[in-house]
C-alpha positions, -999 to +999 in steps of 0.1 A: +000+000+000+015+033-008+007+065+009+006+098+005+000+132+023-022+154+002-050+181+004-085+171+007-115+200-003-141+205+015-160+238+018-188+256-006-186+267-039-162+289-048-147+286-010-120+261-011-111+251+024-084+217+024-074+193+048-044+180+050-047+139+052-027+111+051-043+084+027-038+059+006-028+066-033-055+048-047-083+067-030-103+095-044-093+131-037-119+132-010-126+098+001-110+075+026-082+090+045-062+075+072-053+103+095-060+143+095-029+160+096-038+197+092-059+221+074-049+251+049-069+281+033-059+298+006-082+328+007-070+342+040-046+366+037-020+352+050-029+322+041-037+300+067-016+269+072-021+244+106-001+214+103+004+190+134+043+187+130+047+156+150+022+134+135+034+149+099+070+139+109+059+105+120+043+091+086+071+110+068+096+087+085+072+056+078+077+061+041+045+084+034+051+110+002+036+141+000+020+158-028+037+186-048+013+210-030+017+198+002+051+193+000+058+232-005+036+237+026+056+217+048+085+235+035+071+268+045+064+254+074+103+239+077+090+201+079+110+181+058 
């Protein structure tokens, strides 16, 4: 099973809200997940980024790969 850390939408139309989740690859964008890691919102300004940086470290060292998207969030957040 490979899995990844990506962004999951929820919110209304036109009002993207995203979760950060840890699922596997071969579930839809917003189906199963595994674990909720965070949330982001792009329409603040800042945008707002929440990450829990331990559990994001932990399935990071148990092999989990982020997204392109999510892996420049982590980076602005210095988890790596």
């Amino acid at each position: 099973m490979s899995v990844k850390i990506r962004l999951s939408r929820v919110g209304r139309k036109k009002t993207p809200i995203y979760r950060i989740v840890v699922a596997d690859s071969r579930s839809p964008r917003d189906g199963r997940v595994i674990e909720n890691i965070g949330r982001y919102d792009p329409r603040e300004e800042p945008s707002l980024i929440e990450i829990d940086e331990t559990k994001a470290r932990e399935w990071l060292d148990k092999g989990a790969q982020p997204s392109e998207t999510v892996a420049k969030l982590l980076a602005v957040k210095g988890i790596s």
